[in-house]
CHARMM-style PDB file with segment names, atoms N, HN, CA, C and O in Angstrom:
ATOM      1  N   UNK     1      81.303 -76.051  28.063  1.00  0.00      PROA
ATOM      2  CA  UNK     1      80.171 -75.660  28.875  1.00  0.00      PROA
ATOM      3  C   UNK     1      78.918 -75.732  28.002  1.00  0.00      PROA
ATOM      4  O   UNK     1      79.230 -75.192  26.941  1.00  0.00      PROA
ATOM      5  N   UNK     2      77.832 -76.083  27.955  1.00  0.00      PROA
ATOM      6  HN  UNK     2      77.579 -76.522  28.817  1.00  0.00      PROA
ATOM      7  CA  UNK     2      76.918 -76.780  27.348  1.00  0.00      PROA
ATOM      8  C   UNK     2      75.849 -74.915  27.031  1.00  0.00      PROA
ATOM      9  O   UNK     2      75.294 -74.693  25.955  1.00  0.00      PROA
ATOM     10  N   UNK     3      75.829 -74.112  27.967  1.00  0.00      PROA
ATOM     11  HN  UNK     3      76.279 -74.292  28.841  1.00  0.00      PROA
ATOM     12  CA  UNK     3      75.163 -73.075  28.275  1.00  0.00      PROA
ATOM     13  C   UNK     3      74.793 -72.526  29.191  1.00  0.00      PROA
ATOM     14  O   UNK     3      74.739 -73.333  30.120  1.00  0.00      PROA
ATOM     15  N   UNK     4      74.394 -71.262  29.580  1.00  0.00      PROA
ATOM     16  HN  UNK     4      74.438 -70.608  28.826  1.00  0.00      PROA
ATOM     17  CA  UNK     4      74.397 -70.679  30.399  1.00  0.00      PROA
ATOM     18  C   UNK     4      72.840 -71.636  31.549  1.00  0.00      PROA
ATOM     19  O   UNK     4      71.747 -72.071  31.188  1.00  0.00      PROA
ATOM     20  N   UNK     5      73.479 -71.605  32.847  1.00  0.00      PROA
ATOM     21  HN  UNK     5      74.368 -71.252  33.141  1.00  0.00      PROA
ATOM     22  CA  UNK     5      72.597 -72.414  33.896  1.00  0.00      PROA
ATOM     23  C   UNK     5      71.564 -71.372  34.597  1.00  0.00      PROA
ATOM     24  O   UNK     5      71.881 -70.495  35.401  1.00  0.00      PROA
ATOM     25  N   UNK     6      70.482 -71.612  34.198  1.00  0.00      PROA
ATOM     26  HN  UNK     6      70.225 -72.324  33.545  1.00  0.00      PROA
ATOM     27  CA  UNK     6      69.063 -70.829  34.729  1.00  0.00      PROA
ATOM     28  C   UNK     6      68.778 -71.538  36.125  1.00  0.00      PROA
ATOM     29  O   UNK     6      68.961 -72.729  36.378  1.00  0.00      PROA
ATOM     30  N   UNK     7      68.269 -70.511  37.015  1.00  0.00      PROA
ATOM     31  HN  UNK     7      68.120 -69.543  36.810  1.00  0.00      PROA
ATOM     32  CA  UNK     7      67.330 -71.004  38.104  1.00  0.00      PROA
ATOM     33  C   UNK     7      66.012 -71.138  38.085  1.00  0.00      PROA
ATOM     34  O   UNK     7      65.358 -71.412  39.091  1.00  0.00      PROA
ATOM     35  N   UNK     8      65.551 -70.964  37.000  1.00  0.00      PROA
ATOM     36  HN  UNK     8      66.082 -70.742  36.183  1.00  0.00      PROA
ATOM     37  CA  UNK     8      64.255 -71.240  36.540  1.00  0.00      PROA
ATOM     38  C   UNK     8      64.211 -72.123  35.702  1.00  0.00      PROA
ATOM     39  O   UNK     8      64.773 -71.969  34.618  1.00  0.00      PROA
ATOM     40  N   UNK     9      63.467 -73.359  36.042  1.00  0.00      PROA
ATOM     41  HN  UNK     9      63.010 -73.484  36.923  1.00  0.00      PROA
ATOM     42  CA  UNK     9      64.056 -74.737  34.661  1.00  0.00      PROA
ATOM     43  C   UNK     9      63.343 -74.097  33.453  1.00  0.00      PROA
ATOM     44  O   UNK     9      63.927 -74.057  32.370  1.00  0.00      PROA
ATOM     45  N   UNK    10      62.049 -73.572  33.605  1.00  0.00      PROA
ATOM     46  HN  UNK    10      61.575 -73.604  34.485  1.00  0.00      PROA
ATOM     47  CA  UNK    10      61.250 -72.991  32.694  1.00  0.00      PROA
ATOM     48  C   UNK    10      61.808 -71.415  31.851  1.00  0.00      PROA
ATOM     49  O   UNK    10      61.161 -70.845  30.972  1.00  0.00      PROA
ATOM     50  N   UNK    11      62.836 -71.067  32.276  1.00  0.00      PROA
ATOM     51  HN  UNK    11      63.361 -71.530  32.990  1.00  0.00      PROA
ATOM     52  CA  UNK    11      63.231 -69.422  31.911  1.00  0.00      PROA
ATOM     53  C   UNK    11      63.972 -70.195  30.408  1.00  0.00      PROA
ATOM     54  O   UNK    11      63.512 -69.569  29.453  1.00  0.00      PROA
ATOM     55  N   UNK    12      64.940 -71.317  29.901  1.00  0.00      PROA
ATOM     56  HN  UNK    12      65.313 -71.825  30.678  1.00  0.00      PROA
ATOM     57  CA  UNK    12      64.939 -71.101  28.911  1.00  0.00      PROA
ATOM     58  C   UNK    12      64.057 -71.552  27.614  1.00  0.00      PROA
ATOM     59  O   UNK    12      64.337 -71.539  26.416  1.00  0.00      PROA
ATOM     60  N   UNK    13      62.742 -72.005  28.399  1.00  0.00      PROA
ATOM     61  HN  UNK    13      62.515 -72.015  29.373  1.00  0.00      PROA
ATOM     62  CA  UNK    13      61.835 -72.475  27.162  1.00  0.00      PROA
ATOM     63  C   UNK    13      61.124 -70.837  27.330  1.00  0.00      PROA
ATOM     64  O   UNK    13      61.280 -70.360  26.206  1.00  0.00      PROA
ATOM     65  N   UNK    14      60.756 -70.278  27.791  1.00  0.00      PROA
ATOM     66  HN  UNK    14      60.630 -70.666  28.704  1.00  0.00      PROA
ATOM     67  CA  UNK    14      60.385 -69.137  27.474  1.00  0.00      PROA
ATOM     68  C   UNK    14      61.195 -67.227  27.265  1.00  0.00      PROA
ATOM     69  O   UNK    14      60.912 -66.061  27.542  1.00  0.00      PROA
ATOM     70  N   UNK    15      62.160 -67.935  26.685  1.00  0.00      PROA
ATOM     71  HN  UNK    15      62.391 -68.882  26.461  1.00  0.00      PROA
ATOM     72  CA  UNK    15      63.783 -66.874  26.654  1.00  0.00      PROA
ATOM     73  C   UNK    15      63.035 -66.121  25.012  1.00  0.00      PROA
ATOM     74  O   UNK    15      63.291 -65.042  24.477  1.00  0.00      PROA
ATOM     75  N   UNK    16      62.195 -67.081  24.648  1.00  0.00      PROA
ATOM     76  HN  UNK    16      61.988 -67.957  25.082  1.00  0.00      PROA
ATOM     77  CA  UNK    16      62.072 -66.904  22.708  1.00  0.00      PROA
ATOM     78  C   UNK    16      61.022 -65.754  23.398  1.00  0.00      PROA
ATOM     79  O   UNK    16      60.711 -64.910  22.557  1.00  0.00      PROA
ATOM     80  N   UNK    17      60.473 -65.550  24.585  1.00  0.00      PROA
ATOM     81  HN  UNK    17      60.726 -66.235  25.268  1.00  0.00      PROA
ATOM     82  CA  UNK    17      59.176 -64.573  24.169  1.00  0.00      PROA
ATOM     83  C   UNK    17      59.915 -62.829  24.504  1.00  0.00      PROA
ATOM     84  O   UNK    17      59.265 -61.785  24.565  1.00  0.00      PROA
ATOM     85  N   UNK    18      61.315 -62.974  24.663  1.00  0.00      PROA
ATOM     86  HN  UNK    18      61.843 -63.822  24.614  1.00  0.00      PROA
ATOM     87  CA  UNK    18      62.322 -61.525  25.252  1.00  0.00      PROA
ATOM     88  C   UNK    18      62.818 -61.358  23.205  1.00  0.00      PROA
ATOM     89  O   UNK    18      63.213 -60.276  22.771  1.00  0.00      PROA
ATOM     90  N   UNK    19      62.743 -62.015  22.718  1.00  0.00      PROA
ATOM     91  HN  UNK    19      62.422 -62.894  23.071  1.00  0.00      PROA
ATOM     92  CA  UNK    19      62.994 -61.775  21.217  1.00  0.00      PROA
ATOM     93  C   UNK    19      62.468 -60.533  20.573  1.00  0.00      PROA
ATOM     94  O   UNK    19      61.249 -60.366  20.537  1.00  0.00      PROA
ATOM     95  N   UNK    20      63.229 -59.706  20.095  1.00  0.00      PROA
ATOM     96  HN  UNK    20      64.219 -59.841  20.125  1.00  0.00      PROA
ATOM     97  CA  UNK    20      62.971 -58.671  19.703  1.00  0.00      PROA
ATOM     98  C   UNK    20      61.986 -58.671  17.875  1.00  0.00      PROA
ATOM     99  O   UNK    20      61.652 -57.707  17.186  1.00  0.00      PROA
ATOM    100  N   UNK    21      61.827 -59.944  17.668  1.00  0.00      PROA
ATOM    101  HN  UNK    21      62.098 -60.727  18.228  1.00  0.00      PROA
ATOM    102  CA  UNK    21      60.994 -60.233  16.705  1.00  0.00      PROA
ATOM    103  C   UNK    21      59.491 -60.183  17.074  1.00  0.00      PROA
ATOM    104  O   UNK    21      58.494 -59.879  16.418  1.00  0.00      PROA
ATOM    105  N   UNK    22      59.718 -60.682  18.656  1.00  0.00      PROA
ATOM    106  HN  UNK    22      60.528 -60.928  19.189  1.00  0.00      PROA
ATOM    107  CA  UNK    22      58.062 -60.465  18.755  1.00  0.00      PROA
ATOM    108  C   UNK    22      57.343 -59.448  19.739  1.00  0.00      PROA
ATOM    109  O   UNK    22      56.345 -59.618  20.439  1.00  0.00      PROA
ATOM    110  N   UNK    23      58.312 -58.129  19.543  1.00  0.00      PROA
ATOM    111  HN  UNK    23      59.123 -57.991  18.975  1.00  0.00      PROA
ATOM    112  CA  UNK    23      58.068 -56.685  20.551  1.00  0.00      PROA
ATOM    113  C   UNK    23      56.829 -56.487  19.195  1.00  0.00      PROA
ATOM    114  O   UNK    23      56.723 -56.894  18.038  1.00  0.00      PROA
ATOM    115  N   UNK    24      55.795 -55.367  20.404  1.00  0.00      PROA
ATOM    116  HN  UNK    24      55.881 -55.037  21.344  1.00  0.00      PROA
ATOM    117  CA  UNK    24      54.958 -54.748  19.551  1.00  0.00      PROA
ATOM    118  C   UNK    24      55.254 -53.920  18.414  1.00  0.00      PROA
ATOM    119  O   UNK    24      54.579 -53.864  17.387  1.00  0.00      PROA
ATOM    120  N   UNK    25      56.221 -53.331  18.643  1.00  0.00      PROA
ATOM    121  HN  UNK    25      56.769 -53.376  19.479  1.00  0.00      PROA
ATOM    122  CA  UNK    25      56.999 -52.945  17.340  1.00  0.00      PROA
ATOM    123  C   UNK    25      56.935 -53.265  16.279  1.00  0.00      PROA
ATOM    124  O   UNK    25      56.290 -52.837  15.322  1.00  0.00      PROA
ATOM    125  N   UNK    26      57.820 -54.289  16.438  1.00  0.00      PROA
ATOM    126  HN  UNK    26      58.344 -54.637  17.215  1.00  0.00      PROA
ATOM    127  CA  UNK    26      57.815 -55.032  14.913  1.00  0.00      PROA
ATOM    128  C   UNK    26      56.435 -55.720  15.107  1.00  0.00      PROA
ATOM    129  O   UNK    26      56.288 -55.925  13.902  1.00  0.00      PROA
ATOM    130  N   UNK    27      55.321 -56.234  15.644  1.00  0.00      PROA
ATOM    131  HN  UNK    27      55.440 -56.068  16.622  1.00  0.00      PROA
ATOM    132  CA  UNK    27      54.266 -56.491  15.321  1.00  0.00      PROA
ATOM    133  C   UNK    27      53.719 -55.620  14.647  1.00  0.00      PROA
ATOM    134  O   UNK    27      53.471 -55.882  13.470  1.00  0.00      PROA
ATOM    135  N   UNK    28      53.462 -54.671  15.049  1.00  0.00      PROA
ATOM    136  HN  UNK    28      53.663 -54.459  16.005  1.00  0.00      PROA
ATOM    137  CA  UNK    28      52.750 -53.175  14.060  1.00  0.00      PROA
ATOM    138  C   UNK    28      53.370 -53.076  13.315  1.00  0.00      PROA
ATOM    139  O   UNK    28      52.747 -52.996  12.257  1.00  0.00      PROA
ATOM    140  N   UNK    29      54.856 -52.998  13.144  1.00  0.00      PROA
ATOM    141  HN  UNK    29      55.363 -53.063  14.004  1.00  0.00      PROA
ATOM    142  CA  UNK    29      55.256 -52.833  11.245  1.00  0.00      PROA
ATOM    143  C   UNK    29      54.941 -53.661  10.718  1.00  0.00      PROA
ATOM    144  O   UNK    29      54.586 -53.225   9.623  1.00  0.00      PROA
ATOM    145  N   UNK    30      54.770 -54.977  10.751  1.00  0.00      PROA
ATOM    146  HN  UNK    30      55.059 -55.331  11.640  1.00  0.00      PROA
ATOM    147  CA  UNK    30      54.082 -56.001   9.717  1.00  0.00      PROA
ATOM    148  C   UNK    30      52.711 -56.160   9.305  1.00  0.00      PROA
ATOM    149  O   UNK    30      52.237 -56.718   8.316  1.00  0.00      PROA
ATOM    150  N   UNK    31      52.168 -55.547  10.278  1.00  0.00      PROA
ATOM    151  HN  UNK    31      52.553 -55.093  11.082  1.00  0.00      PROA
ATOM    152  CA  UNK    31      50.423 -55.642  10.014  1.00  0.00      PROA
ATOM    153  C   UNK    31      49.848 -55.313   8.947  1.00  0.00      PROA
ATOM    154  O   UNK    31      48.894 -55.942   8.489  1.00  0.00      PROA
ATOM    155  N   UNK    32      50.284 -54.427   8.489  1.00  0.00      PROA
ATOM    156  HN  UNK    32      51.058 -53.916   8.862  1.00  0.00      PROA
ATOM    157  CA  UNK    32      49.880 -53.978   7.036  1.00  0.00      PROA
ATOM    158  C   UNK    32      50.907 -53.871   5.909  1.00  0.00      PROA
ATOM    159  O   UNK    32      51.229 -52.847   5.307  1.00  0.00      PROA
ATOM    160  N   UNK    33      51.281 -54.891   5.764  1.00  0.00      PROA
ATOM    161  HN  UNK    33      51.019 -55.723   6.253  1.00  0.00      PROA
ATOM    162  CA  UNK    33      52.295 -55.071   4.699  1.00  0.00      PROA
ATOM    163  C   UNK    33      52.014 -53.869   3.381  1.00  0.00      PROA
ATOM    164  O   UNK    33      50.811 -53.741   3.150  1.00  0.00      PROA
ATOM    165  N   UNK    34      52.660 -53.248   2.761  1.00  0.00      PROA
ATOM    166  HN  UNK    34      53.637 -53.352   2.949  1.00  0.00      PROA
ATOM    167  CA  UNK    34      52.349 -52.791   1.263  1.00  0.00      PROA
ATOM    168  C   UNK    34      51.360 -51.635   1.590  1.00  0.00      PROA
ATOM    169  O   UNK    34      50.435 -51.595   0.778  1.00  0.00      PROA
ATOM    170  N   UNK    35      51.303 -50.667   2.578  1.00  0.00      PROA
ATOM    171  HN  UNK    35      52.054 -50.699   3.237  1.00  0.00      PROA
ATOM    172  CA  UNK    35      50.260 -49.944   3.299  1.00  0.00      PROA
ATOM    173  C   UNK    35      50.971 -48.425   2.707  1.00  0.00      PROA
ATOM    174  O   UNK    35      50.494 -47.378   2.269  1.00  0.00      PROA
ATOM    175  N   UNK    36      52.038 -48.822   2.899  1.00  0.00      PROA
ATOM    176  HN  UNK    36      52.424 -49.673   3.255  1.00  0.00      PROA
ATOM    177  CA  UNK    36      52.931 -47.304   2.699  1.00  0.00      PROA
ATOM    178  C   UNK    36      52.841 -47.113   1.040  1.00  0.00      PROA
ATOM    179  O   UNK    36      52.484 -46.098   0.443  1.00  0.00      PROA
ATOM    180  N   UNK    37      53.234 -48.287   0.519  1.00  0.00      PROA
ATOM    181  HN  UNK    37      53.523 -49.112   1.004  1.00  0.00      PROA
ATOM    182  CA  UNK    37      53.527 -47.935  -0.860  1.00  0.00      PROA
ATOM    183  C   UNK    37      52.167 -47.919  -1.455  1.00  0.00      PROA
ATOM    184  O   UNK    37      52.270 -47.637  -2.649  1.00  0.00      PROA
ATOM    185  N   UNK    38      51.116 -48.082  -1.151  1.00  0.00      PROA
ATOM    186  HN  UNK    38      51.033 -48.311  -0.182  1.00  0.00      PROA
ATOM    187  CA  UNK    38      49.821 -48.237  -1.654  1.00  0.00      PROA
ATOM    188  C   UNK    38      49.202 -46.523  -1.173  1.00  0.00      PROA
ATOM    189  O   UNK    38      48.240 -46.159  -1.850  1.00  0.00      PROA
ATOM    190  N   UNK    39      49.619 -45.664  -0.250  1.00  0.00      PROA
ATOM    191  HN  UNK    39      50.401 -45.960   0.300  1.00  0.00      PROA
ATOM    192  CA  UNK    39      49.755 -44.441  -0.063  1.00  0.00      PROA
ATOM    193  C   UNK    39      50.112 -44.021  -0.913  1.00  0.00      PROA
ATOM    194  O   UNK    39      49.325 -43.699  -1.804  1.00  0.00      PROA
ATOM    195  N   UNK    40      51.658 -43.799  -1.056  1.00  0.00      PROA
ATOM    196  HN  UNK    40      52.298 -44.061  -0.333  1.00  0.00      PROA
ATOM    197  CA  UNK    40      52.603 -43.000  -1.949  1.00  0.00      PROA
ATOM    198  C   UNK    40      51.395 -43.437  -3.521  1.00  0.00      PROA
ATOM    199  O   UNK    40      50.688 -42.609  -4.093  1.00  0.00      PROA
ATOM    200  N   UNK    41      51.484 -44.678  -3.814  1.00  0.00      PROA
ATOM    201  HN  UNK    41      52.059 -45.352  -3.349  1.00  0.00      PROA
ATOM    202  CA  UNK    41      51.170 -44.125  -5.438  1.00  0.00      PROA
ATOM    203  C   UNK    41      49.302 -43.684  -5.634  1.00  0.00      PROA
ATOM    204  O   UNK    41      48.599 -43.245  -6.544  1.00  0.00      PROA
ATOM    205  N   UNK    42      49.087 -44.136  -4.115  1.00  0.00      PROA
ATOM    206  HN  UNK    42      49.658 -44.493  -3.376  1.00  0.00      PROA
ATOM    207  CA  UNK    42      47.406 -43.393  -4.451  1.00  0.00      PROA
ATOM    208  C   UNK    42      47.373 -41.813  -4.488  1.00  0.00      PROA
ATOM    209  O   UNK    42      46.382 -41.177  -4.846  1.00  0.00      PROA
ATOM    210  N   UNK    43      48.790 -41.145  -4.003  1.00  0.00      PROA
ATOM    211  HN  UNK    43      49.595 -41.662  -3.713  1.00  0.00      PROA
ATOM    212  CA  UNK    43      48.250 -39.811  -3.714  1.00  0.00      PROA
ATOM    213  C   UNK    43      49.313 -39.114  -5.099  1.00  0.00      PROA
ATOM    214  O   UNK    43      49.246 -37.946  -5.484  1.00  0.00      PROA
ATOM    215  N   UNK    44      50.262 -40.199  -5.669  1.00  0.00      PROA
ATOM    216  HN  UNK    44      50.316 -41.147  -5.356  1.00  0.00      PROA
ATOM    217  CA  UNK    44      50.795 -39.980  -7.157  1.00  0.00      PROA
ATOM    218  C   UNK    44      49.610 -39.572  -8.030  1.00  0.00      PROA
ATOM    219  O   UNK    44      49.453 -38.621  -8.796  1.00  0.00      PROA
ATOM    220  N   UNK    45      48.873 -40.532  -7.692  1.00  0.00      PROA
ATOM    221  HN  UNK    45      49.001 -41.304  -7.070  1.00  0.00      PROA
ATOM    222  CA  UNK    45      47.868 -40.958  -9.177  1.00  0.00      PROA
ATOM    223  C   UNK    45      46.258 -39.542  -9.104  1.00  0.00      PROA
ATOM    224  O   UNK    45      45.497 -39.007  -9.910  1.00  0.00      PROA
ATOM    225  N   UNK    46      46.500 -39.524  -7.672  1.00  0.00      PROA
ATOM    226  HN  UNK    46      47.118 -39.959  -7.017  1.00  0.00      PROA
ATOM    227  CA  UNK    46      45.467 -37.967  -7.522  1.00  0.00      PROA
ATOM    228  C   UNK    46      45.648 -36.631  -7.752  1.00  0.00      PROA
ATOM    229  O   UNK    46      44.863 -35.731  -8.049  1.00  0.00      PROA
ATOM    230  N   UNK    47      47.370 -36.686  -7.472  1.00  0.00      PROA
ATOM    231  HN  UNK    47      48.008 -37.417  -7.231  1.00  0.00      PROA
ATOM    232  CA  UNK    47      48.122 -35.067  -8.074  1.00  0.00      PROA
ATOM    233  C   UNK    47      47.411 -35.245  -9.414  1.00  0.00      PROA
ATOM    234  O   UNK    47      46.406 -34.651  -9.806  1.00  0.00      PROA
ATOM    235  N   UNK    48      48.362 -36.482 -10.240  1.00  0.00      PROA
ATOM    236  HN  UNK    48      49.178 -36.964  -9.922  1.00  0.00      PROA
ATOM    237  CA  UNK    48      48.375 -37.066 -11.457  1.00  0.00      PROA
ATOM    238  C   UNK    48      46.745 -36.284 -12.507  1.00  0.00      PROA
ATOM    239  O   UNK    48      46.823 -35.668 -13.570  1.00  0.00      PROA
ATOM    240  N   UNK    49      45.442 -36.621 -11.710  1.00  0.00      PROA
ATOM    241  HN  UNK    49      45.379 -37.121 -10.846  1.00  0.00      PROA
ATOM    242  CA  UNK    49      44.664 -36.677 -12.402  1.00  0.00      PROA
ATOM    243  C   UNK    49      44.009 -35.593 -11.698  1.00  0.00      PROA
ATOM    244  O   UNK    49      42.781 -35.560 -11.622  1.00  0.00      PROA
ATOM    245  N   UNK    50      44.578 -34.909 -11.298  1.00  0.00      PROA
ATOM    246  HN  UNK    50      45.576 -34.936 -11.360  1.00  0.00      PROA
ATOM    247  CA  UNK    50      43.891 -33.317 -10.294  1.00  0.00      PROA
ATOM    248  C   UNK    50      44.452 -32.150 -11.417  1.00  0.00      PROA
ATOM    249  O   UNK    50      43.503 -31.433 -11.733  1.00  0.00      PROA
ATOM    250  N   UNK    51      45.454 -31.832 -11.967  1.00  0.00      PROA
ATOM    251  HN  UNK    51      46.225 -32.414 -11.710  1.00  0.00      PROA
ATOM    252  CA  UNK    51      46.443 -31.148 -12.056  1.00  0.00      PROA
ATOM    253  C   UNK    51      47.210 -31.682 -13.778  1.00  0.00      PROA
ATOM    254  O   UNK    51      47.424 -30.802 -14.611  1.00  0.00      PROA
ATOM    255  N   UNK    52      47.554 -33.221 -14.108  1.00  0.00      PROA
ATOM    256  HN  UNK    52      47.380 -33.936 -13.431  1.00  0.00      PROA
ATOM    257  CA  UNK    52      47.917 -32.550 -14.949  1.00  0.00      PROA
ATOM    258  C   UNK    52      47.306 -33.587 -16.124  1.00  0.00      PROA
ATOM    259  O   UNK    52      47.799 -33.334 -17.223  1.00  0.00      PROA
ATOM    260  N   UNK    53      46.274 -34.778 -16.142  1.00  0.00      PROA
ATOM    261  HN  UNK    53      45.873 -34.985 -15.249  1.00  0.00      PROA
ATOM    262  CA  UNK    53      45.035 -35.294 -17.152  1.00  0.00      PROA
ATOM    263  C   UNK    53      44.443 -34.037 -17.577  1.00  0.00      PROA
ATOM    264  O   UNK    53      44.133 -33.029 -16.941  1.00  0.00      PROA
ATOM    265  N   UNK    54      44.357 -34.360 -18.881  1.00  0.00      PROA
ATOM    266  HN  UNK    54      44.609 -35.179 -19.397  1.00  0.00      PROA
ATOM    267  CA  UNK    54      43.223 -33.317 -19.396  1.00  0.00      PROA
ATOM    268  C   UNK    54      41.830 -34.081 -19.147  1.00  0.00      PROA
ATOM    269  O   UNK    54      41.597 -35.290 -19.125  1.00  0.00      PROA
ATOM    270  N   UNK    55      41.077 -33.102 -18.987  1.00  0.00      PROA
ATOM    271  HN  UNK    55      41.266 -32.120 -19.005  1.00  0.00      PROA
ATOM    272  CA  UNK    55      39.762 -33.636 -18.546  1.00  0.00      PROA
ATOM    273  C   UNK    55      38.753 -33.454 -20.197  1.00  0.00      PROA
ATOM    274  O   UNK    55      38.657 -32.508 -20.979  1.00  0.00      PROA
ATOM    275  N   UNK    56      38.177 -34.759 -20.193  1.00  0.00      PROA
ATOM    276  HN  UNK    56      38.255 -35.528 -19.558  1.00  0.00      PROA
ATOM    277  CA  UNK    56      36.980 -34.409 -21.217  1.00  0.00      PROA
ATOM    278  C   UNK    56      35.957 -33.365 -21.049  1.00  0.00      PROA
ATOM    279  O   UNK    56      35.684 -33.149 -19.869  1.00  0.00      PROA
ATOM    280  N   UNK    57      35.203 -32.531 -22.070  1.00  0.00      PROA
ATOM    281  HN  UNK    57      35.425 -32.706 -23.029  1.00  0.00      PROA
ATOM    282  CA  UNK    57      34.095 -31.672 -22.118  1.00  0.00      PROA
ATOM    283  C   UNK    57      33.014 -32.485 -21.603  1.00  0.00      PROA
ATOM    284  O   UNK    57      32.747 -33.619 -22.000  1.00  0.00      PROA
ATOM    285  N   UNK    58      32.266 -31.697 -20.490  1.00  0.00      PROA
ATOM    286  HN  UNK    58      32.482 -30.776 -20.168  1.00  0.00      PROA
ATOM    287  CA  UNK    58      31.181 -32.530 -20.049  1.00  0.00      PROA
ATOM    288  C   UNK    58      30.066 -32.053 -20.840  1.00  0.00      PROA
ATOM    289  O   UNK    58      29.993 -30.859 -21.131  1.00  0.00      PROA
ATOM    290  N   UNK    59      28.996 -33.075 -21.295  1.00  0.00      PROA
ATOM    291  HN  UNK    59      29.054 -34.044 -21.059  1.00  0.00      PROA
ATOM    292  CA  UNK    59      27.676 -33.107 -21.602  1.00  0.00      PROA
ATOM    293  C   UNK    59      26.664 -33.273 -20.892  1.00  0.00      PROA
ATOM    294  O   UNK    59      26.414 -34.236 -20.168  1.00  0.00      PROA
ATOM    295  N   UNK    60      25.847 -32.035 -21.136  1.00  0.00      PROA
ATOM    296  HN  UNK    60      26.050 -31.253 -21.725  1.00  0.00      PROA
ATOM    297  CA  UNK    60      24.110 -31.725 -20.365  1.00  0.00      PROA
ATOM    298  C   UNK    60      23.319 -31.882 -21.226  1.00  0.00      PROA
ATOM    299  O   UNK    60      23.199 -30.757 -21.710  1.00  0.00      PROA
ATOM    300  N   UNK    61      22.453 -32.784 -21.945  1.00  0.00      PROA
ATOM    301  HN  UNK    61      22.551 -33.698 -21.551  1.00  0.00      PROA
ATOM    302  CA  UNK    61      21.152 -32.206 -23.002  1.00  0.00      PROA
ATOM    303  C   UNK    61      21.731 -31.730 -23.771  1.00  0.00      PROA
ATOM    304  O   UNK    61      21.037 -30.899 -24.356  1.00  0.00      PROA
ATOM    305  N   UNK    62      22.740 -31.790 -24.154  1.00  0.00      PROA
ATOM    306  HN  UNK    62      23.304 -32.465 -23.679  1.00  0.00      PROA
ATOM    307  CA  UNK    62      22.791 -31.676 -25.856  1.00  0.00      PROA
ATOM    308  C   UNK    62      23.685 -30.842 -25.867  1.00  0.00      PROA
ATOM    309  O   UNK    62      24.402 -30.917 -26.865  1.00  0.00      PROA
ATOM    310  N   UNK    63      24.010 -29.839 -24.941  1.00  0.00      PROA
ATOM    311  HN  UNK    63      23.427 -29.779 -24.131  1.00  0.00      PROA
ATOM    312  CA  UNK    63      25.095 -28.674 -24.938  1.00  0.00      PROA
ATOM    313  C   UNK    63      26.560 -29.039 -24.343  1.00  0.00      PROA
ATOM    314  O   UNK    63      26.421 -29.891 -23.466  1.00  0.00      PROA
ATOM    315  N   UNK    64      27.666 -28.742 -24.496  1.00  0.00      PROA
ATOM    316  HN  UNK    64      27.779 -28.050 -25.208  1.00  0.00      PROA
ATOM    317  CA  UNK    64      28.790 -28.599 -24.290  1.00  0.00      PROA
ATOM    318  C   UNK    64      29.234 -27.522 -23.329  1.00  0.00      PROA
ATOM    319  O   UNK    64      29.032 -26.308 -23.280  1.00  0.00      PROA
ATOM    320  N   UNK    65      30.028 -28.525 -22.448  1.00  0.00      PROA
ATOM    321  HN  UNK    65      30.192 -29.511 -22.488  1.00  0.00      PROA
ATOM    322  CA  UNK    65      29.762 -27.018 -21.277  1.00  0.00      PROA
ATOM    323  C   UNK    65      31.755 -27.559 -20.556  1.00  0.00      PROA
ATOM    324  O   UNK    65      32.051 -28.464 -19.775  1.00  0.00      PROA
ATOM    325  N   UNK    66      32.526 -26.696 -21.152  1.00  0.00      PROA
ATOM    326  HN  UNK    66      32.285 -25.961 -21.786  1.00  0.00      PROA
ATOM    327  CA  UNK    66      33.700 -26.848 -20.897  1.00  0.00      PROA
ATOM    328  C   UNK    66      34.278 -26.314 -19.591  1.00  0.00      PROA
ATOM    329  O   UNK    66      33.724 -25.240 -19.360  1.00  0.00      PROA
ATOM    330  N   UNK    67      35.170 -26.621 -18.634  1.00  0.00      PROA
ATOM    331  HN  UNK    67      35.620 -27.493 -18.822  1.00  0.00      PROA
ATOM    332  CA  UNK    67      35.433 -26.324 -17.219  1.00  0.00      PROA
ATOM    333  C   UNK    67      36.608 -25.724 -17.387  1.00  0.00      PROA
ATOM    334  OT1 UNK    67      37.224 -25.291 -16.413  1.00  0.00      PROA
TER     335      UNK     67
END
């Protein structure tokens, strides 16, 4: 049997648009590729330098003024 017989001559050239590759779904997970992991280490790197960088002594005119 060669494949299943449509009554629409046109239903199997357009069978590819029922593909679950091209639901909005998976459109929106691809849109921003590298979005998540570019999160995670931006909010690493802000604990990181909030909390546990030592911070340099800032300078005003000549005085030393430690935080």
């Amino acid at each position: 049997m060669p494949g299943p017989q449509y009554r629409d001559p046109w239903a199997a050239r357009e069978a590819w648009r029922k593909s679950p590759i091209f639901s909005n779904r998976a459109m929106f997970r691809g849109m921003f590729p590298g979005l998540g992991t570019a999160i995670v280490a931006f909010t690493a790197y802000v604990i990181y330098d909030d909390y546990f960088a030592t911070k340099p002594a800032h300078e005003h005119g000549g005085h030393t003024i430690s935080h």
